[in-house]
ROTOR-127120 format. One line per 8 residues: number of its first residue (from 0); their letters; for each residue y, x, z of N, C-alpha, C. Coordinates in nm, 3 decimals, always signed. Example, Ala and Ser with C-alpha at 12.3 -4.5 7.8 and 13.67 -1.06 7.14 Angstrom:
<atoms>
0> AS> -0.569:+1.319:+0.780:-0.450:+1.230:+0.780:-0.330:+1.320:+0.780  -0.225:+1.285:+0.708:-0.106:+1.367:+0.714:+0.003:+1.290:+0.787
</atoms>
This chain:
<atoms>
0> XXXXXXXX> +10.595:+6.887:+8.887:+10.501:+6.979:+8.949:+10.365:+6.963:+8.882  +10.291:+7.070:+8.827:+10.170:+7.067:+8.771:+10.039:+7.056:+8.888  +9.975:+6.909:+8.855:+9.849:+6.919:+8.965:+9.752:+7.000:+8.885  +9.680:+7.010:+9.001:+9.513:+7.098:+8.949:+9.409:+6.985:+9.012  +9.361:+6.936:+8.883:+9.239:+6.882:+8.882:+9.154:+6.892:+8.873  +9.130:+6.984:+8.782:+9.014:+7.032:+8.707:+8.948:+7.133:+8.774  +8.803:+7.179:+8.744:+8.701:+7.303:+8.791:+8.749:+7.387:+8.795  +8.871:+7.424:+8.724:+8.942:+7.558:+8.726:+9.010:+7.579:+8.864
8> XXXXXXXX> +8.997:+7.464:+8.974:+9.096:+7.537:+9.087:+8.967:+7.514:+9.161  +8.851:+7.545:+9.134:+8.778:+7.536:+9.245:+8.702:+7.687:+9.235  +8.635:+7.714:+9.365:+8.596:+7.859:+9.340:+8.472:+7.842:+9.263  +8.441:+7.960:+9.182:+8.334:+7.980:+9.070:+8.226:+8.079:+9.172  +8.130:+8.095:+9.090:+8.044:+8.126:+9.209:+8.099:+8.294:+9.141  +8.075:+8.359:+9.269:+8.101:+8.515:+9.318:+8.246:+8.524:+9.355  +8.316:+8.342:+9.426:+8.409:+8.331:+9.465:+8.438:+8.273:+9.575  +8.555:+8.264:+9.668:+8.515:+8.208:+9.810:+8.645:+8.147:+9.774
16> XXXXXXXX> +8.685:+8.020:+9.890:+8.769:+7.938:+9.902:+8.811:+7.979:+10.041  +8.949:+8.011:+10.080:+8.971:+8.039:+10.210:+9.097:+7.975:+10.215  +9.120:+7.963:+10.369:+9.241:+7.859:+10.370:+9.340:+7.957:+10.506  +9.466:+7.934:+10.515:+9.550:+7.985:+10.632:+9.652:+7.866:+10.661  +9.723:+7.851:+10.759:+9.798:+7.731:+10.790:+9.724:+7.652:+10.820  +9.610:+7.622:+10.860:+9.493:+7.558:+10.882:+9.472:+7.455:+10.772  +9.467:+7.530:+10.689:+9.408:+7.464:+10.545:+9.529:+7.397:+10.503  +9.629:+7.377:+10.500:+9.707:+7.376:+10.393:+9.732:+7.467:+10.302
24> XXXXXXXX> +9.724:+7.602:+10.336:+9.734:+7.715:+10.203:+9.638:+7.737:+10.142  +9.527:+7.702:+10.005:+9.432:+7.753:+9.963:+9.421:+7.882:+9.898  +9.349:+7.973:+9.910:+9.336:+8.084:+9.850:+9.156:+8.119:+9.800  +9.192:+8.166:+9.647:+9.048:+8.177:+9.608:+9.051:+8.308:+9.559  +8.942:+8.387:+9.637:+8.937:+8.501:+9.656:+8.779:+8.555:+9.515  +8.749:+8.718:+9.508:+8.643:+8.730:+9.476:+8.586:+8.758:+9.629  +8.472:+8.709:+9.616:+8.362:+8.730:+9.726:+8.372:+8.864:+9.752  +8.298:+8.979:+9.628:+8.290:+9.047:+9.635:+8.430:+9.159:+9.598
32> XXXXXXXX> +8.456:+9.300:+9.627:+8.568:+9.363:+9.552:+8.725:+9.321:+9.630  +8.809:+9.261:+9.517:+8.960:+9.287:+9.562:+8.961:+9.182:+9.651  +8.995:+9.208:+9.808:+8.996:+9.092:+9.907:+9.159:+9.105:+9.960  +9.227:+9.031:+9.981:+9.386:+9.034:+10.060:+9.334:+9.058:+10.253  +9.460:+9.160:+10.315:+9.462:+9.215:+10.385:+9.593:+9.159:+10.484  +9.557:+9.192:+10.625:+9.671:+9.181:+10.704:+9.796:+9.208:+10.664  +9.789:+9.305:+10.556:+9.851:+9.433:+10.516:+9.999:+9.286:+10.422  +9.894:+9.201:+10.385:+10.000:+9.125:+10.293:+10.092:+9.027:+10.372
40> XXXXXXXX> +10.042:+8.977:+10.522:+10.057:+8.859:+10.627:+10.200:+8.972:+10.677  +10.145:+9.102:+10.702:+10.258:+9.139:+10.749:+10.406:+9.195:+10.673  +10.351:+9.193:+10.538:+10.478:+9.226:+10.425:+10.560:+9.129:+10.448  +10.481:+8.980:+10.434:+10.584:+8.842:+10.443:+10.650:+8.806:+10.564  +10.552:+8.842:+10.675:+10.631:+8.844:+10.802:+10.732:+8.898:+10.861  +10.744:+9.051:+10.796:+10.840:+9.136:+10.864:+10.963:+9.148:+10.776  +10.942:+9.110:+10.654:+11.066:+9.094:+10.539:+11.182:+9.000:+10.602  +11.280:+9.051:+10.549:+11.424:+8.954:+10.602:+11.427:+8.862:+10.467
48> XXXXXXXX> +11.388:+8.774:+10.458:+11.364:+8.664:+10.357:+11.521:+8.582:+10.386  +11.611:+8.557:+10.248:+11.724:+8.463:+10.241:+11.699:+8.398:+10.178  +11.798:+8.238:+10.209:+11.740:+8.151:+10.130:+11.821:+8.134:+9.973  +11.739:+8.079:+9.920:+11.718:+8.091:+9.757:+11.669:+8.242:+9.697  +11.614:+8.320:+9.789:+11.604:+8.437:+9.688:+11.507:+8.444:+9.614  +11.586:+8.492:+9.474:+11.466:+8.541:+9.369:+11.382:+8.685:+9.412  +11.222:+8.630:+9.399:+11.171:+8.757:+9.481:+11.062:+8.774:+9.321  +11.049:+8.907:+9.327:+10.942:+9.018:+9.259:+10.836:+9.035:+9.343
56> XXXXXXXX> +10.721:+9.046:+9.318:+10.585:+9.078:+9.395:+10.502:+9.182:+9.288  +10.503:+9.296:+9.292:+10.465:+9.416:+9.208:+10.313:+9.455:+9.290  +10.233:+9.407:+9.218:+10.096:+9.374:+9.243:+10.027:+9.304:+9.288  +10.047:+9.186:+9.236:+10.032:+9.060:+9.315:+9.843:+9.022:+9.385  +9.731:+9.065:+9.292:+9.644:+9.062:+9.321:+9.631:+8.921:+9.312  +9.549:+8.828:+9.386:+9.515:+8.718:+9.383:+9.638:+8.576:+9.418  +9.733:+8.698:+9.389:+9.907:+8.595:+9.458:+9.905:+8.550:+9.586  +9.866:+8.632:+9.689:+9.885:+8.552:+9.833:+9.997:+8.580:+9.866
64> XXXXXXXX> +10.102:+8.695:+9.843:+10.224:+8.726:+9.916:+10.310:+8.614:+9.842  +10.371:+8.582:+9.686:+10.395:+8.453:+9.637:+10.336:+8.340:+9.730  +10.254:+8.294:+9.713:+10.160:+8.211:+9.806:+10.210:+8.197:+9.940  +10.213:+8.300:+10.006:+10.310:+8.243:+10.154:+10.441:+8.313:+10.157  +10.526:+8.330:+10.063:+10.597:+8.300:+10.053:+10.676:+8.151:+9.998  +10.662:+8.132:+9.889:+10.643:+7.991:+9.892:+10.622:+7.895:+10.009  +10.498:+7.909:+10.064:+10.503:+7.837:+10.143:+10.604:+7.836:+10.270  +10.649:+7.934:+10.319:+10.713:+7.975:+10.471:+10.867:+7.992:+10.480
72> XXXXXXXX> +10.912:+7.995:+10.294:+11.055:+8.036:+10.261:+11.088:+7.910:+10.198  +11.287:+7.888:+10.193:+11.311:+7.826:+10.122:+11.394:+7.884:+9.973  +11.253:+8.025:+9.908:+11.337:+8.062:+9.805:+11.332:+8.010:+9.685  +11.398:+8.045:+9.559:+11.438:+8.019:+9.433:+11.325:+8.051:+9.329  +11.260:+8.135:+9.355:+11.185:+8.150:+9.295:+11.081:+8.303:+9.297  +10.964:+8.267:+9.260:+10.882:+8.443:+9.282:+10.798:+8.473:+9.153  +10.786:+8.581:+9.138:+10.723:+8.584:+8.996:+10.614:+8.739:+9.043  +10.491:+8.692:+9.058:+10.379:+8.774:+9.107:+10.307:+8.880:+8.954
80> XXXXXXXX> +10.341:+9.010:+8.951:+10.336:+9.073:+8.871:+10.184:+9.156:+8.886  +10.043:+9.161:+8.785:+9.936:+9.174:+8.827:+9.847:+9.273:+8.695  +9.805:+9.383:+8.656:+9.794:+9.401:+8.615:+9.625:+9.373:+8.556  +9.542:+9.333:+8.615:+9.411:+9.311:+8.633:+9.435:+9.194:+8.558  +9.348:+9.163:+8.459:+9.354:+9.035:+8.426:+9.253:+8.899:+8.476  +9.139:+8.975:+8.554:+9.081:+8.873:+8.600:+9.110:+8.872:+8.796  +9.217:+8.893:+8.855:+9.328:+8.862:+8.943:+9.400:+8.774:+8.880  +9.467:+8.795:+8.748:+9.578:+8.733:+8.719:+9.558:+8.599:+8.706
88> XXXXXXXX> +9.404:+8.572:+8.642:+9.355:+8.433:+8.613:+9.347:+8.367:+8.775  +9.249:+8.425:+8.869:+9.273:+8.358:+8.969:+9.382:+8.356:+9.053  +9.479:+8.434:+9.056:+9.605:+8.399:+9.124:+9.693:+8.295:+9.062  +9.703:+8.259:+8.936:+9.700:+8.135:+8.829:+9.654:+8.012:+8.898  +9.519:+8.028:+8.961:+9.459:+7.900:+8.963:+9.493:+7.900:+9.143  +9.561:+7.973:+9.217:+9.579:+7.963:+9.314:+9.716:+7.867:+9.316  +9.789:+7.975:+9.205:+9.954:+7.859:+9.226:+9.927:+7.697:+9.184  +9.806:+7.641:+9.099:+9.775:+7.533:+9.074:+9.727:+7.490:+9.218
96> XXXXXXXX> +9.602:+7.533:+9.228:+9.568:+7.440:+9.348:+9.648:+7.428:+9.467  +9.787:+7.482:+9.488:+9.841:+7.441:+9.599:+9.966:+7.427:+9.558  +9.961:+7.383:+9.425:+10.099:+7.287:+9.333:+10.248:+7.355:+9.347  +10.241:+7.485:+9.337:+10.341:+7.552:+9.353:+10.411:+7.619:+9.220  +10.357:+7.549:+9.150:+10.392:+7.564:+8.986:+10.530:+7.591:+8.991  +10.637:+7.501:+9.037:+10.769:+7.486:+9.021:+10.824:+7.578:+9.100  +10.785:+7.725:+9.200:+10.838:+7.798:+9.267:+10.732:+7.922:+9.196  +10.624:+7.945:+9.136:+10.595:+8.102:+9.170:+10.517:+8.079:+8.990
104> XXXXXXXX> +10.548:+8.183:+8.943:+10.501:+8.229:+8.797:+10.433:+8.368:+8.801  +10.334:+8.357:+8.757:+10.184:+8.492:+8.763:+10.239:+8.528:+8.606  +10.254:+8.686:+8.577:+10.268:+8.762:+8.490:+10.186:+8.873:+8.479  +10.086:+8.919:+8.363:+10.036:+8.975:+8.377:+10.068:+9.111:+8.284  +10.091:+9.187:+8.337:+10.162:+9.347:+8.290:+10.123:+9.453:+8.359  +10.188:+9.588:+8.317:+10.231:+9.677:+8.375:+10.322:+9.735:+8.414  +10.354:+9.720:+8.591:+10.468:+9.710:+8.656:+10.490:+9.894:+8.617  +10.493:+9.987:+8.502:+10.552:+10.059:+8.498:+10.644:+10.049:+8.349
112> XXXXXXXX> +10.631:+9.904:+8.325:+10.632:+9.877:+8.158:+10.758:+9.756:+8.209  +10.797:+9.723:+8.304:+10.904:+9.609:+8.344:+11.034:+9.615:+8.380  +11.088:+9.509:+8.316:+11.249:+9.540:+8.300:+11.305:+9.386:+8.312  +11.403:+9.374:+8.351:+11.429:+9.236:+8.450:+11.441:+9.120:+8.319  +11.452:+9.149:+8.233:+11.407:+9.031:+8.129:+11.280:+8.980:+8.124  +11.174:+9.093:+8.144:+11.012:+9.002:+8.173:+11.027:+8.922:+8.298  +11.111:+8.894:+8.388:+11.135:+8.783:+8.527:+11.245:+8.743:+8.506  +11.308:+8.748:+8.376:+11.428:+8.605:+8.389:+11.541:+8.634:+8.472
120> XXXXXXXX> +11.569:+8.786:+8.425:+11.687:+8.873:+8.488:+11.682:+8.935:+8.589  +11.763:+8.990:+8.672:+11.778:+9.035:+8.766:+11.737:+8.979:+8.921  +11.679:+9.022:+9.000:+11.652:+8.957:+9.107:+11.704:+9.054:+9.266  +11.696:+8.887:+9.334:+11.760:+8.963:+9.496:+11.640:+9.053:+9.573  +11.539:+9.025:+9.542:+11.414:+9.131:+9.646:+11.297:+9.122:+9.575  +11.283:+9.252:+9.600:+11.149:+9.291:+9.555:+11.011:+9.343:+9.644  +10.918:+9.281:+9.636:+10.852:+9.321:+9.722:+10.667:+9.382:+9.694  +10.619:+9.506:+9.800:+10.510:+9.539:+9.742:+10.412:+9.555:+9.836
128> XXXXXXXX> +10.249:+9.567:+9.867:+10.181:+9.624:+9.910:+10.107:+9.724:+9.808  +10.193:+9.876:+9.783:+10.136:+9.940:+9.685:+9.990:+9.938:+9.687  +9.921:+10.061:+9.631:+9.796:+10.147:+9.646:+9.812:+10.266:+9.745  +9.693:+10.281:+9.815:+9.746:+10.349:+9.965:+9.717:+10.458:+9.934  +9.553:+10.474:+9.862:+9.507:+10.581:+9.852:+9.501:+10.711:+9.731  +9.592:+10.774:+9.818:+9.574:+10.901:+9.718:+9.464:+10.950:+9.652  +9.470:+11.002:+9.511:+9.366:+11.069:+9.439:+9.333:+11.186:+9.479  +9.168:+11.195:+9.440:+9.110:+11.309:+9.468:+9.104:+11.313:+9.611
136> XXXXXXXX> +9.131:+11.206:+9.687:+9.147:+11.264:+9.841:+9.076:+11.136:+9.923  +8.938:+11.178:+9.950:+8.868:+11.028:+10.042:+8.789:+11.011:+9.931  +8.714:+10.918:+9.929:+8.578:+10.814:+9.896:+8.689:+10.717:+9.827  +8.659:+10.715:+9.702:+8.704:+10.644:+9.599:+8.611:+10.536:+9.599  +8.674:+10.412:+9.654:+8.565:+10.264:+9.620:+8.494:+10.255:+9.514  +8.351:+10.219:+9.527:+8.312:+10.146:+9.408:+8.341:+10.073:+9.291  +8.404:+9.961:+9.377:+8.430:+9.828:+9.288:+8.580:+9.890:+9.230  +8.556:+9.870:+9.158:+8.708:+9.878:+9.052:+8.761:+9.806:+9.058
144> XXXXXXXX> +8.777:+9.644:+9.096:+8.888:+9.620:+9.132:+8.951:+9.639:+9.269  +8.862:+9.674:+9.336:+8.941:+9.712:+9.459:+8.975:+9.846:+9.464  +8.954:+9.937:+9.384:+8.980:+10.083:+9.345:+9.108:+10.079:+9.305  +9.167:+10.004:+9.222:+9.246:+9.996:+9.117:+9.391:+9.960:+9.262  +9.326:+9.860:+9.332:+9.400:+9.816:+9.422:+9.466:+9.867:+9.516  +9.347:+10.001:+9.610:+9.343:+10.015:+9.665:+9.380:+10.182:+9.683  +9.408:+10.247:+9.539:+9.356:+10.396:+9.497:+9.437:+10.406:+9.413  +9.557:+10.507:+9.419:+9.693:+10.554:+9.312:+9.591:+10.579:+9.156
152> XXXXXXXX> +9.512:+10.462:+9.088:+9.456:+10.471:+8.987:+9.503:+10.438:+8.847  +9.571:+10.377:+8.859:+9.725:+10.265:+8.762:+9.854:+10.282:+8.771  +9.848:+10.346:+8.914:+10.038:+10.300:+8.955:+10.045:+10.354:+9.103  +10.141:+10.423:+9.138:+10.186:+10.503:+9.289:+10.257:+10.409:+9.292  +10.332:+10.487:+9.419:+10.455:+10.420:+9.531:+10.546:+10.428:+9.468  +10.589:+10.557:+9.369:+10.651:+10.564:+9.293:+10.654:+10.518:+9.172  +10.578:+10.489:+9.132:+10.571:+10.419:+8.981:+10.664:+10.228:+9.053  +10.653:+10.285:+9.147:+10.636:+10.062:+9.249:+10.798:+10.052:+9.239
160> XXXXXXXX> +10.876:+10.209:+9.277:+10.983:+10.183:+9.325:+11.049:+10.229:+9.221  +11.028:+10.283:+9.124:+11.112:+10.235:+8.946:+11.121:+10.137:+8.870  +11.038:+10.115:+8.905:+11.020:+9.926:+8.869:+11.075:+9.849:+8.956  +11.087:+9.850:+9.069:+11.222:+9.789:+9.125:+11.314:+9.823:+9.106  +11.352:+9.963:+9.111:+11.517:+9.992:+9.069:+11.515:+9.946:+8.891  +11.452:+9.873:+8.820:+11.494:+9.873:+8.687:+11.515:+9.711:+8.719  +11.447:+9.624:+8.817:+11.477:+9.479:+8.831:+11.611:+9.438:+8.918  +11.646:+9.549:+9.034:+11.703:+9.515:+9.081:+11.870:+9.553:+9.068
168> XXXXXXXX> +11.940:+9.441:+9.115:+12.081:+9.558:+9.073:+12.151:+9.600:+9.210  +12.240:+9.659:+9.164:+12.310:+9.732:+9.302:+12.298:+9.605:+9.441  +12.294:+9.658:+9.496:+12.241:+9.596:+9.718:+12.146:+9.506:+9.673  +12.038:+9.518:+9.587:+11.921:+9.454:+9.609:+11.856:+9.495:+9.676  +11.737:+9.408:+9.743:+11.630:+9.464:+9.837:+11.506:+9.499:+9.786  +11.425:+9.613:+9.840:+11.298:+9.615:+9.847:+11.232:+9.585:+9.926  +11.103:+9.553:+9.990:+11.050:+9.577:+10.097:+10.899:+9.654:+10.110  +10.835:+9.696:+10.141:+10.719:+9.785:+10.142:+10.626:+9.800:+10.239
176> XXXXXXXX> +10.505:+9.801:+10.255:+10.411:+9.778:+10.350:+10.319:+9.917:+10.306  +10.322:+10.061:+10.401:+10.241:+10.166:+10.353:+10.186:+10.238:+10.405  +10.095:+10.323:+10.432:+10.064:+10.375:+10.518:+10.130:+10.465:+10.642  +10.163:+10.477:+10.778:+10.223:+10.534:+10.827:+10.226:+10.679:+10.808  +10.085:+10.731:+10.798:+10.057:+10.907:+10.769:+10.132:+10.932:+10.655  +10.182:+10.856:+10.565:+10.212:+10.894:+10.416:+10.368:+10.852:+10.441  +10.444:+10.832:+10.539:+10.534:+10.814:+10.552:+10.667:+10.887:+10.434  +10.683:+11.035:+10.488:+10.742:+11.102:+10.418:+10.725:+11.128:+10.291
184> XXXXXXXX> +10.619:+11.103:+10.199:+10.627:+11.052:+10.060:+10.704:+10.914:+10.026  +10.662:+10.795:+10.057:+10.758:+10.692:+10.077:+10.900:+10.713:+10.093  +10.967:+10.724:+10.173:+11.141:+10.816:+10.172:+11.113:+10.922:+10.055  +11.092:+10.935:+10.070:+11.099:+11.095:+9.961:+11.132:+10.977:+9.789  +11.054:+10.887:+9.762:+11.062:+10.795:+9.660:+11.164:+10.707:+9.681  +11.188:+10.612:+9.716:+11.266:+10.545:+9.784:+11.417:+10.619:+9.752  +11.462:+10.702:+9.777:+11.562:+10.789:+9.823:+11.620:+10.858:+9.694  +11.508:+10.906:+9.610:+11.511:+10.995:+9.447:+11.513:+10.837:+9.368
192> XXXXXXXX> +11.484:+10.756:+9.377:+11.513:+10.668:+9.269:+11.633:+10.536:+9.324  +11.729:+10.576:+9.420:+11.867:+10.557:+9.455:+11.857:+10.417:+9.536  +11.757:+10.411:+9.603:+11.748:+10.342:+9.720:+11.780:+10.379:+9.827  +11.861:+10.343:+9.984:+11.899:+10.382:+10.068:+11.779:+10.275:+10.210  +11.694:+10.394:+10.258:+11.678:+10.315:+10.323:+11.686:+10.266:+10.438  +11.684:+10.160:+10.484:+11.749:+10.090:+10.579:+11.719:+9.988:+10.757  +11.554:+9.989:+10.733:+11.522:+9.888:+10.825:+11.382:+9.953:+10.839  +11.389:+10.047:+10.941:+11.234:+10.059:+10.931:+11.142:+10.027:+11.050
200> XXXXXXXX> +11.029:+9.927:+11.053:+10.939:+9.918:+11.187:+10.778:+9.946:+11.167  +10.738:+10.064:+11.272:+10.598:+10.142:+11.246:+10.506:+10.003:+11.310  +10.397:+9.998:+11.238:+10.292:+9.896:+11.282:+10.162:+9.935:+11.358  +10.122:+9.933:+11.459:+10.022:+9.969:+11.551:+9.912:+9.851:+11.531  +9.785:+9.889:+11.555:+9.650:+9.786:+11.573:+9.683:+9.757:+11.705  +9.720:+9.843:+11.823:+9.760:+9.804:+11.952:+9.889:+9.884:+11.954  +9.942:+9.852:+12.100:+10.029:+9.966:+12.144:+10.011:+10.092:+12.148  +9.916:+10.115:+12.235:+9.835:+10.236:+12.299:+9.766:+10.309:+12.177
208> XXXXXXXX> +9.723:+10.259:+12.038:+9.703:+10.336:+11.928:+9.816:+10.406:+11.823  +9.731:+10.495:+11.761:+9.844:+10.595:+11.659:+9.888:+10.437:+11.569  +9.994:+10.479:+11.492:+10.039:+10.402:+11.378:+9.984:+10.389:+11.319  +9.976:+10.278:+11.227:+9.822:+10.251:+11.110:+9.951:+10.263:+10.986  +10.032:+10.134:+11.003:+10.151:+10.124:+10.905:+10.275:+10.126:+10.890  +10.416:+10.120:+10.798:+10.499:+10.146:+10.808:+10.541:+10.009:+10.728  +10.661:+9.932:+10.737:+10.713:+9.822:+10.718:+10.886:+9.847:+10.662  +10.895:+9.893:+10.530:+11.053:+9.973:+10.564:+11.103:+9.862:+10.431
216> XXXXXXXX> +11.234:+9.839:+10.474:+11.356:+9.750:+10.333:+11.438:+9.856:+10.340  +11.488:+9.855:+10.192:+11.589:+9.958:+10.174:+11.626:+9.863:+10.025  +11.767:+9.907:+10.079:+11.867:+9.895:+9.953:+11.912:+9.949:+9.817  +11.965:+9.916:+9.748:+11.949:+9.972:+9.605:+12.090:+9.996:+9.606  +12.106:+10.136:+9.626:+12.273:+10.173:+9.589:+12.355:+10.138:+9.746  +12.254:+10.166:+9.848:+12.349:+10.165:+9.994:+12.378:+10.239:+10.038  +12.439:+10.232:+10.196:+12.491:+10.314:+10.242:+12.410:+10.447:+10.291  +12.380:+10.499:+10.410:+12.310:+10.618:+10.478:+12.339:+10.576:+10.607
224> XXXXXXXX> +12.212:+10.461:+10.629:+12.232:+10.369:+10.805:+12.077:+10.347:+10.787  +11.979:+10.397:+10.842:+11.891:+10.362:+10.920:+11.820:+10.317:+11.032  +11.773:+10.192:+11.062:+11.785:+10.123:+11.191:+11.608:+10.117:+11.194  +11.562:+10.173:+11.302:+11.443:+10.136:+11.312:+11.407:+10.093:+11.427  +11.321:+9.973:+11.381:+11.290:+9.825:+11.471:+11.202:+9.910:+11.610  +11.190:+9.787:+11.694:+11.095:+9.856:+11.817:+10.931:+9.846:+11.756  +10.861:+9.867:+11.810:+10.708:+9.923:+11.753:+10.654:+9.793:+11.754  +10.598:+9.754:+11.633:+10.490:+9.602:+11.620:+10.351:+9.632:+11.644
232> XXXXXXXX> +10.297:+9.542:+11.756:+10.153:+9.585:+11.738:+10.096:+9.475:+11.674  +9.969:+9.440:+11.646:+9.918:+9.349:+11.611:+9.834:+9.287:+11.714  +9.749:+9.375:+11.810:+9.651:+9.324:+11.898:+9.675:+9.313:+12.020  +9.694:+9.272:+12.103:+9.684:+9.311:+12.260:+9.517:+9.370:+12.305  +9.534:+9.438:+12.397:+9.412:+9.482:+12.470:+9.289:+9.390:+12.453  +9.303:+9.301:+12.448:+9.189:+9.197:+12.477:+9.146:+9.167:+12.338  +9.194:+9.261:+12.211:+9.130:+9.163:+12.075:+9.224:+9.095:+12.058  +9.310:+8.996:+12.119:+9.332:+8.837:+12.049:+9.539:+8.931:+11.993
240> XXXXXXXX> +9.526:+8.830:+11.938:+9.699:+8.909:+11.869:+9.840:+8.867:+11.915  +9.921:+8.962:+11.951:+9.976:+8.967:+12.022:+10.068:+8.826:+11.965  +10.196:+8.823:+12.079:+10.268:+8.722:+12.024:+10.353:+8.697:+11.905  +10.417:+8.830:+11.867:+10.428:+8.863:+11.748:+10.396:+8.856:+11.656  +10.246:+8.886:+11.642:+10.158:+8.862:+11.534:+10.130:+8.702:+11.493  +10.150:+8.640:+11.637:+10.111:+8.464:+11.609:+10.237:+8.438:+11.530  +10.340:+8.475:+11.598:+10.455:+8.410:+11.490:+10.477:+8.446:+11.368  +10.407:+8.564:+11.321:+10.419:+8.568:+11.162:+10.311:+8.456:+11.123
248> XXXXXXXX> +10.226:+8.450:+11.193:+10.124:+8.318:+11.153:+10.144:+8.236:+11.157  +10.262:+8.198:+11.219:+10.341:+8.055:+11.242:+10.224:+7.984:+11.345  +10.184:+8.029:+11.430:+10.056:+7.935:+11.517:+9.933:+7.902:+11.459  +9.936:+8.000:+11.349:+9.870:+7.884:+11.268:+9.703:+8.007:+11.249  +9.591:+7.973:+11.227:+9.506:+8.043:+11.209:+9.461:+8.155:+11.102  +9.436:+8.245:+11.143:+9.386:+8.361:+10.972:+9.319:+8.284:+10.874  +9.291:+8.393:+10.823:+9.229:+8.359:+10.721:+9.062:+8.273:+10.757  +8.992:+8.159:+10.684:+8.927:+8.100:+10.697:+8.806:+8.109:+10.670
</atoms>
């Protein structure tokens, strides 16, 4: 296992050090720009994770979904795919400082340029928090890297889910974290590039609110069985998060 000793795993300034699991997971973020989202706590949470699986992460950003995965699974291996190169460096220095060298490998490409030889063959799941926001449509962020992140500027839903069907082989998994309003684009992709999908649960801020997100796995080359879960909220009435939400946290506190 490779330690991190050196200045390189510590945050640089216009960088923050944040911790989850109550500081056993380190994560070094930019201060400013591309920041990780509920959006990623609940990709890893709601995924049907098996053990040993080889997992894909198609935009890895600063590697937190690798990152708790690793930490929360007992899989084989993850390989966090990032096209930004100054993400790629710090999601690098993330798998160092929390010595996860021997489970998760940062690649830096373009997940419309990937084919299961850049990850060492074929793999059992693939997983994404695309770009949410459509072009031309809304207030395009400032910061470019959170534009890039955050804004079909590089790569759609679709560009996400050809690149899985080129990694994955027949009954592999995807999984996907996307906006609920944009639902029917999602299936619509999913479906044209010969995924069947299969498991779907809508994500609420509360009960009593509209849907914020959609949480769907689908198979590569399955049947025509759709099962969709009962409704996840995240909050109860009072602010604090529901019980659900604690157990994707494992008890354990947000972000720091």
């Amino acid at each position: 296992m490779k330690m991190c000793n050196s200045d390189a795993c510590r945050p640089l300034q216009g960088e923050t050090l944040d911790t989850v699991f109550q500081g056993r997971l380190k994560i070094i973020q930019p201060e400013k720009g591309y920041r990780f989202s509920i959006d990623a706590v609940l990709l890893v949470g709601l995924t049907r994770i098996r053990q040993r699986d080889r997992v894909v992460d198609l935009g890895t950003g600063c590697g937190v979904i690798p990152l708790l995965l690793a930490y929360q699974h007992a899989i084989d291996h993850i390989t966090g795919v990032e096209i930004q190169e100054s993400l790629v460096a710090i999601a690098r220095r993330n798998v160092l400082i929390n010595e996860l060298s021997h489970l998760i490998t940062i690649v830096q490409t373009d997940l419309k340029k990937m084919d299961a030889a850049m990850v060492g063959g074929s793999v059992d799941l693939v997983v994404s928090n695309p770009p949410y926001g459509k072009l031309r449509s809304g207030r395009l962020n400032p910061n470019s890297k959170k534009a890039i992140a955050r804004h079909e500027l590089l790569a759609n839903v679709g560009d996400v889910v050809r690149a899985a069907a080129q990694l994955l082989p027949q009954k592999g998994r995807l999984a996907l974290i996307y906006p609920a309003r944009r639902l029917p684009n999602l299936l619509k992709e999913v479906c044209l590039n010969g995924f069947a999908p299969k498991r779907l649960t809508v994500i609420h801020s509360t009960l009593e609110s509209e849907a914020k997100l959609v949480h769907l796995e689908s198979i590569k080359g399955g049947g025509e069985e759709l099962r969709l879960s009962k409704p996840f909220a995240i909050y109860r009435n009072d602010g604090e998060y529901t019980d659900e939400m604690k157990a994707i946290y494992g008890n354990a506190a947000a972000v720091s």
